[in-house]
C-alpha positions in Angstrom: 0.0 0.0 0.0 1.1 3.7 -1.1 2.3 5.8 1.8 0.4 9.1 1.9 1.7 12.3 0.5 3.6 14.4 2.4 1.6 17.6 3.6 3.5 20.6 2.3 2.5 22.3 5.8 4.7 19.8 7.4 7.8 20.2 5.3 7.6 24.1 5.5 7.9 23.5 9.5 11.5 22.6 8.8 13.2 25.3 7.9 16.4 26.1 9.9 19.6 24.8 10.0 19.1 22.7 13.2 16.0 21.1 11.2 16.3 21.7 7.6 14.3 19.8 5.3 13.7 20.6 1.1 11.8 19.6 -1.7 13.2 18.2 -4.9 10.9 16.8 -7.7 8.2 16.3 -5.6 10.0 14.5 -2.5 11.0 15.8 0.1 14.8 15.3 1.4 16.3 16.1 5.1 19.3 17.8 4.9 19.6 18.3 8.5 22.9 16.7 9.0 24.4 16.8 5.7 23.5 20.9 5.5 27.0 22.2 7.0 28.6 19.8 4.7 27.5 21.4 1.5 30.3 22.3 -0.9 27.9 25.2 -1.9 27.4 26.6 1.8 24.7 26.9 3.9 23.3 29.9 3.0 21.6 28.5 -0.5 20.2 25.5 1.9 18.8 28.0 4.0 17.1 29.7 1.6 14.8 26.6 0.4 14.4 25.3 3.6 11.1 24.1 3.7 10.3 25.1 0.2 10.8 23.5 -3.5 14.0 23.8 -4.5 14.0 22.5 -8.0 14.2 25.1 -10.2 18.2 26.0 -8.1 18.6 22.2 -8.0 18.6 21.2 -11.4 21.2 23.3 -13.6 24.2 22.1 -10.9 23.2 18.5 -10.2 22.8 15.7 -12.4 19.5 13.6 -12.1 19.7 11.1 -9.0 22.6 13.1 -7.5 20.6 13.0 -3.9 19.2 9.6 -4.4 23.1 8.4 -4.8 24.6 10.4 -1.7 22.1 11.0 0.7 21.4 7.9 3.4 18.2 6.5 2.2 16.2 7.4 5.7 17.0 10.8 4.8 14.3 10.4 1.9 11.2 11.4 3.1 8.8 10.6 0.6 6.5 12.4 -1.9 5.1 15.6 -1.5 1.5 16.8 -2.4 2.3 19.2 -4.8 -0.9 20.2 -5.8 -1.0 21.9 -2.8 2.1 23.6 -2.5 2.3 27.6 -2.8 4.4 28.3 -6.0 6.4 31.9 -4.8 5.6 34.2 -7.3 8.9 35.6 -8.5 9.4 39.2 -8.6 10.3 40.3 -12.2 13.7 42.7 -11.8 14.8 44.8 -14.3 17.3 42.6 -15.6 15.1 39.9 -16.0 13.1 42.8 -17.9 16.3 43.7 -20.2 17.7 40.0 -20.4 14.5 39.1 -21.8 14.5 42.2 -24.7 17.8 40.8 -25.3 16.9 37.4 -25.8 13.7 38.5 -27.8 16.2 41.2 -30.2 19.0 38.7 -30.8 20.4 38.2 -34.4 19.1 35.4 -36.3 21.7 32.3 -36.3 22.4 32.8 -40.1 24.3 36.5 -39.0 26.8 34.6 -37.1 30.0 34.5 -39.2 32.3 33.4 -36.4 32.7 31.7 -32.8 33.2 35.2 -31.2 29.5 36.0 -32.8 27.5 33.6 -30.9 30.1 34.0 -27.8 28.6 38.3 -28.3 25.3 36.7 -28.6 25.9 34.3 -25.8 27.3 37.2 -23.1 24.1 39.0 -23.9 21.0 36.7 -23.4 22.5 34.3 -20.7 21.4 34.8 -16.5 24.9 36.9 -15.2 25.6 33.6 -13.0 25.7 31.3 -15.8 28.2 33.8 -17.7 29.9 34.4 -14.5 30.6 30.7 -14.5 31.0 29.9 -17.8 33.5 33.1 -18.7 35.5 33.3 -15.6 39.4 32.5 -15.4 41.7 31.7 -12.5 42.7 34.4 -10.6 43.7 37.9 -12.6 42.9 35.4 -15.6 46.4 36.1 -17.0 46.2 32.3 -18.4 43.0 32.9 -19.5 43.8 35.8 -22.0 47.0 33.9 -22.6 45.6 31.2 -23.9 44.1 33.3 -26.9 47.4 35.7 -26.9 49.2 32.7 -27.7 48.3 31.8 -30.7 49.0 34.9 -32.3 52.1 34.9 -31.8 52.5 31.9 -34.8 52.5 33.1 -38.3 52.0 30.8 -41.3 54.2 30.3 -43.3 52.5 29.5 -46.7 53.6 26.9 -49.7 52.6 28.1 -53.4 51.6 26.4 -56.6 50.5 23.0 -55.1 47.1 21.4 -55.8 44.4 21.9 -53.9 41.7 21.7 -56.0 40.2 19.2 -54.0 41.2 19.2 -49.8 40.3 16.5 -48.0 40.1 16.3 -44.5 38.0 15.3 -41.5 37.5 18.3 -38.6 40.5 17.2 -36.5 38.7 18.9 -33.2 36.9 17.5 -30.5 34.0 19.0 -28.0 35.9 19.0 -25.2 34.3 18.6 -21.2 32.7 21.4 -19.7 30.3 21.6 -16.9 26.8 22.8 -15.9 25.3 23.1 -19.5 21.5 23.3 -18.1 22.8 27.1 -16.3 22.9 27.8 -20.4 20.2 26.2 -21.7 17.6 23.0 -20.4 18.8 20.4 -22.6 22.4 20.8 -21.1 24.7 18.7 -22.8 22.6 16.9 -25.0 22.8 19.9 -27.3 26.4 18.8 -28.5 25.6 15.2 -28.5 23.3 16.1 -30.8 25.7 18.8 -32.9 28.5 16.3 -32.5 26.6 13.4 -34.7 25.3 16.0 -36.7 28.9 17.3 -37.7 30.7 14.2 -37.3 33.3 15.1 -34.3 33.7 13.2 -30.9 32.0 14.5 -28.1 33.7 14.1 -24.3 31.3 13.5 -21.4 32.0 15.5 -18.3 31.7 14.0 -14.9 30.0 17.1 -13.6 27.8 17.7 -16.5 23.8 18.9 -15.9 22.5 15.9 -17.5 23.3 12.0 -16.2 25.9 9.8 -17.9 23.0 7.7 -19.2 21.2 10.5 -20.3 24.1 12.2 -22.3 25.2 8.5 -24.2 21.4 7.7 -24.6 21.2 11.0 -26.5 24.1 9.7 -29.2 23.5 7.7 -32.0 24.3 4.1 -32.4 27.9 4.8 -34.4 28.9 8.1 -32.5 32.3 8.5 -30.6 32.2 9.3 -27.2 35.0 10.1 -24.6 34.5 10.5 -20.9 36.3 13.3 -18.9 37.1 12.2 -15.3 37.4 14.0 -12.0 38.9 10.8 -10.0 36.7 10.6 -6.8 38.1 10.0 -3.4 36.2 7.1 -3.2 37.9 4.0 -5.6 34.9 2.7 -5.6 32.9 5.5 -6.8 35.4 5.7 -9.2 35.7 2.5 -10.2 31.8 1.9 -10.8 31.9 5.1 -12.7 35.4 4.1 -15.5 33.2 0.4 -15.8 29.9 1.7 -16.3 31.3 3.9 -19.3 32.9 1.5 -20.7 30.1 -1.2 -20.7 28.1 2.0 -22.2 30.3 2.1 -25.5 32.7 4.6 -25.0 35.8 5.2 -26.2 38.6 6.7 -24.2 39.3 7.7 -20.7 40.7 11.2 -20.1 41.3 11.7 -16.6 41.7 15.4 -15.3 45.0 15.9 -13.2 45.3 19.6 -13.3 42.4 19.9 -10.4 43.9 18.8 -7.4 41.5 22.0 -6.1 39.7 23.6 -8.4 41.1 27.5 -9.0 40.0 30.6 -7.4 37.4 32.1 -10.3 36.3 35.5 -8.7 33.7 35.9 -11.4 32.0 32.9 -10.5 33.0 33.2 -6.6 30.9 36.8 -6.4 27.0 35.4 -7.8 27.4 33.4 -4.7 26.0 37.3 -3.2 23.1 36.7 -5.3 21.9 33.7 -3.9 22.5 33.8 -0.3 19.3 32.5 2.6 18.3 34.7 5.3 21.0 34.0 7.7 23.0 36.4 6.2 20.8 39.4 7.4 20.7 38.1 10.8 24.8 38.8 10.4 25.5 35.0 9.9 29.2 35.3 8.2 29.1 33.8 3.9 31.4 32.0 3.0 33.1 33.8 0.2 35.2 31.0 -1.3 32.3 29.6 -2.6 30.9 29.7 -6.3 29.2 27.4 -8.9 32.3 25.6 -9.2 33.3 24.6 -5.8 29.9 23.9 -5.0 29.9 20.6 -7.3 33.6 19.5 -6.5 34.8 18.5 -3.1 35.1 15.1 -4.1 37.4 15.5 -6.3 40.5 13.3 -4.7 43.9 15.7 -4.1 45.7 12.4 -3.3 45.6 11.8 -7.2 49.7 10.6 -8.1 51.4 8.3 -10.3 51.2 5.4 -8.5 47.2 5.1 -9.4 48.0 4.6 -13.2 48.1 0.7 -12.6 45.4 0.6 -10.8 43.5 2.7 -13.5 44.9 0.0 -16.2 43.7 -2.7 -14.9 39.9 -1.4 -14.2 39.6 -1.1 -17.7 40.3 -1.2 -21.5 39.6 2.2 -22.7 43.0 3.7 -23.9 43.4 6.2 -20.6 44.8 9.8 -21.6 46.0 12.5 -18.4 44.3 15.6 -19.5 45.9 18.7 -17.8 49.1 18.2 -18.5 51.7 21.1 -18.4 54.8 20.9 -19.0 57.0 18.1 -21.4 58.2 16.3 -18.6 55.1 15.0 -17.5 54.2 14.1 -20.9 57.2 11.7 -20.8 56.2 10.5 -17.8 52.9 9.7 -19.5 53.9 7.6 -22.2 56.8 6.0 -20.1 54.1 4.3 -17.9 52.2 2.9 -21.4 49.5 5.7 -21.2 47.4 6.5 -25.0 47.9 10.0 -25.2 47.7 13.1 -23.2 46.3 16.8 -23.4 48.0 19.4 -22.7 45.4 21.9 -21.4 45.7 24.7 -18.5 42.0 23.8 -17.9 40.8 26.8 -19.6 43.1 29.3 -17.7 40.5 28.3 -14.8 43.5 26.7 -11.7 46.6 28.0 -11.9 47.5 31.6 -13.2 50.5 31.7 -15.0 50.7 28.5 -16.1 51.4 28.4 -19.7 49.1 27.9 -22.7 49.0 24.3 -24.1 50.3 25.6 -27.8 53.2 27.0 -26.5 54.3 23.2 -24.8 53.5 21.6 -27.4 56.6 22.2 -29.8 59.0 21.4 -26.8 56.7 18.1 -25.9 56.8 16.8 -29.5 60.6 17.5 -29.5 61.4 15.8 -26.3 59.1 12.8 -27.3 60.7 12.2 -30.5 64.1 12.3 -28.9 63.1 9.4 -26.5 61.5 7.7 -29.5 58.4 7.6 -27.3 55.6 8.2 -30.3 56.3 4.6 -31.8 53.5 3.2 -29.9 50.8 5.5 -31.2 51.3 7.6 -28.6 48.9 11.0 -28.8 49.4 14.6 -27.8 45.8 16.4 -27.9 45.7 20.4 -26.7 43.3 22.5 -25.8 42.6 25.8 -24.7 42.0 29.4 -26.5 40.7 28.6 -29.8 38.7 30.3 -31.6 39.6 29.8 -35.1 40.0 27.2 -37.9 43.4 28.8 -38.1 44.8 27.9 -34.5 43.8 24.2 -35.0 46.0 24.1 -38.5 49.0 25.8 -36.0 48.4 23.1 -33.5 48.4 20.1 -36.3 51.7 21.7 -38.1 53.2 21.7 -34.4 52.4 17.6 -33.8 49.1 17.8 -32.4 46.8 14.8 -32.9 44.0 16.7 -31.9 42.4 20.1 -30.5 39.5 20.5 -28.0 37.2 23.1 -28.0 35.5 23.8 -25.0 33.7 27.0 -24.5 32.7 28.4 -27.5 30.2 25.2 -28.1 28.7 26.1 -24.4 27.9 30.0 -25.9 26.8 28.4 -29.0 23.9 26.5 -27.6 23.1 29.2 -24.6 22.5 31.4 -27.7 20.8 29.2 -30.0 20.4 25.6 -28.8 21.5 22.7 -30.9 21.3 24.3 -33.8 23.8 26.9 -32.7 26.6 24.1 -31.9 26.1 22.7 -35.4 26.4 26.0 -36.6 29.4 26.9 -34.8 30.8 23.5 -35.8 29.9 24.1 -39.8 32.0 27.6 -39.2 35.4 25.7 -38.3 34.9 23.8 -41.0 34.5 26.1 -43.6 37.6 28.1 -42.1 39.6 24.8 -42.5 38.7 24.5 -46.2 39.8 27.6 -46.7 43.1 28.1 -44.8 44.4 24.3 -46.1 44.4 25.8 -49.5 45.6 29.3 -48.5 48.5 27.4 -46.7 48.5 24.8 -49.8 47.9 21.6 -48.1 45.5 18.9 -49.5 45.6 16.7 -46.7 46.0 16.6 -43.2 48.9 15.5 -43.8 50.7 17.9 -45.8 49.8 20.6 -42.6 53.7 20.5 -41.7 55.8 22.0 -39.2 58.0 24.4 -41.5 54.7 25.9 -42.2 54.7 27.8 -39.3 57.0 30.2 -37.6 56.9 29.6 -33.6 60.0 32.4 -33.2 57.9 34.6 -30.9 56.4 32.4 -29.5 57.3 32.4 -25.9 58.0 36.4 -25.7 55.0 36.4 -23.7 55.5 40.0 -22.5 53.4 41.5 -25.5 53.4 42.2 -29.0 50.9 40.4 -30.1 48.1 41.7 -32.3 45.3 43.1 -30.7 42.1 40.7 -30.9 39.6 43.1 -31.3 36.6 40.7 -31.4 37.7 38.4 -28.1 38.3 41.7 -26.2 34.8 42.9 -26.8 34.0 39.5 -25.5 36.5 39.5 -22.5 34.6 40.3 -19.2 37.3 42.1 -17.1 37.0 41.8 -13.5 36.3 45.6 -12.3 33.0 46.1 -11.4 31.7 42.3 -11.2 29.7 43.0 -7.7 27.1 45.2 -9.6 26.4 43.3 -12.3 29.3 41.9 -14.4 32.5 43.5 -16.0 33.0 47.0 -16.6 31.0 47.6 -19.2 27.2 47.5 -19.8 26.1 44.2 -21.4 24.8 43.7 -25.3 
């Protein structure tokens, strides 16, 4: 027999930190004792005590998150919704003006590049999903970097060759990136989707909006799927999730090591202002180190070293690739211990400040792995980080690159314009491909060389660079975030 509904009177009852109960989906959940423990703080807790807390549960969780963590006699039971009072929201005036903006926006077709749909993108999205989306480490020195970088490589074009006919397959990849509901509600299924669509592998993050099962459900029978893996501190945990993936179909296993702690992003760090429970006007202290990003991550295991590649080899069969990697003499380390591949990635210029971009350690990597003759196995070297156009993938090929992720600029695509947008954004890159392998006069993928390029400044990171007009009207600087982001008004 059914157990009767929970009365919504009797949930609103407990709504303090000493009692705390909230509603997710229709049940109800007590977070009592796991409340202090949080990694988003109290404060948000607080703030849905007692209420539904759905609509601020959904875009940073994916589906079954509580039923997996929380002690099952912590699960209350359903709720009678029917007789719960929905909170009428009060409509601000930037809900007002980001919903003109979304209304006015340019039809899809007027978007000739990646930095279009990221304009597009920084105008109709909610300022805590760009905060989280845009935001570097730190001063976001890497962040800029990573884009500065590339400009600093010139072609260096061949004449009278064929290339009447080019033929090549996008050698990109959509790379992992978190939270896709803040951006739009079908999260990360919008680039499983633009992935088959376009032909290019997708990688699953481990702290994406949607499930696992949801996200590889959403592919087609013959797509290519990677998974991205924050290692948890449970092995367990860890390895149910490596197994289930690969029982799922997918491909490869690209395990983050640049997040021991996940970086100090102010942007992100500030909204957590915006969403604080009524403590904090009793004088309760917030906890500033907390945004988006450290809200979903505490389990992410700092003890993380060399010694867990064995075990990783023998959980599975998926060729494993170290994504994060930073500097040449990790990379050796890499292959040494039989690894597929790795990719050298800052992690978006979102951890450490000052680290270097991923294009500029590639030439050295490639050089020091050839010396040790340690690319006979098949061994890959992926980058990402920064790119924006067609042309900095060719730079990253000519340099020794298998492969170049792209991260971002997919996550504006679909906040703009859904699905659609992604495929869009993907059709761009192509078509800027087409074009450069004849302006550079390569047919093939193969003929992309590294005498095609000139890497001499390169690593005179103190300037000089051309100025990027289009990504600095993009850029977000950090003055002025607490009222409202950036310095400047928004689109």
């Amino acid at each position: 027999m059914a157990s009767e509904a929970l009365d919504p009177k009797e949930v609103l009852k407990h709504d303090n930190k000493n009692d705390l109960w909230v509603i997710v989906h229709g049940q109800a959940y007590d977070l009592t004792d796991f409340a202090p423990e949080h990694p988003g703080g109290l404060n948000i807790l607080l703030k849905y005590a007692g209420k539904d807390a759905t609509e601020a549960y959904d875009p940073i969780h994916p589906p079954g998150t509580l039923e997996q963590y929380l002690p099952k006699e912590k699960h209350l039971g359903a709720v009678d919704m029917s007789s719960v009072v929905k909170e009428e929201k009060v409509e601000t005036e930037e809900d007002k003006a980001l919903k003109e903006r979304i209304k006015n926006k340019p039809p899809l077709s007027e978007c000739l590049s990646l930095y279009d749909l990221e304009a597009v993108a920084k105008s109709v999205l909610p300022t805590g999903a760009w905060a989280y989306y845009s935001s570097g480490a730190d001063d976001e020195v890497t962040m800029r970097e990573n884009r500065g970088a590339y400009q600093r490589i010139w072609f260096r074009p061949r004449v009278l060759r064929d290339v009447t006919n080019v033929d090549f397959r996008l050698p990109i990849y959509i790379t992992a990136t978190a939270l896709g509901k803040l951006g739009h509600p079908d999260g990360e299924k919008n680039l499983t989707w633009a992935a088959h669509e376009q032909g290019v592998i997708q990688m699953i993050p481990t702290l994406a909006s949607c499930s696992f099962d949801e996200i590889v459900d959403a592919a087609k029978p013959d797509q290519v799927q990677f998974l991205q893996l924050y290692v948890n501190k449970d092995k367990a945990i860890t390895e149910k999730i490596v197994k289930k993936a690969e029982l799922r179909g997918v491909k490869g296993l690209f395990i983050t090591v640049d997040a021991p702690q996940l970086g100090r992003r102010e942007k992100d760090m500030r909204q957590k202002f915006a969403d604080v429970g009524s403590e904090v006007q009793k004088g309760d202290q917030v906890d500033k180190s907390q945004g988006a990003a450290r809200a979903i991550s505490s389990f992410i295991d700092p003890g993380l070293n060399w010694d867990d590649i064995p075990w990783f080899k023998s959980i599975t069969k998926m060729p494993i690739v170290l994504k994060g990697v930073q500097c040449w003499e990790d990379a050796v380390l890499a292959a040494e211990a039989g690894l597929a591949g790795v990719v050298l990635s800052n992690h978006g210029g979102r951890q450490l400040d000052f680290a270097r971009s991923g294009i500029e350690i590639l030439a050295e990597t490639m050089r020091e792995l050839r010396k040790r003759d340690l690319l006979k196995n098949g061994f890959e070297v992926y980058i990402d980080g920064g790119v924006r156009r067609a042309g900095d993938v060719m730079k990253a090929l000519a340099l020794g690159a298998k492969a170049v992720g792209v991260g971002r600029p997919f996550l504006y695509a679909y906040s703009a314009y859904g699905k659609d947008g992604v495929s869009h954004a993907l059709q761009i890159l192509k078509d800027e491909f087409e074009m450069n392998m004849r302006l550079i006069g390569a047919p093939t993928l193969a003929d992309i060389t590294p005498d095609m390029v000139d890497t001499t400044g390169l690593s005179a990171r103190a300037g000089g660079e051309p100025n990027d007009y289009l990504f600095r009207q993009n850029y977000e600087p950090l003055s002025g975030v607490g009222k409202g982001l950036g310095g400047k008004p928004r689109l």
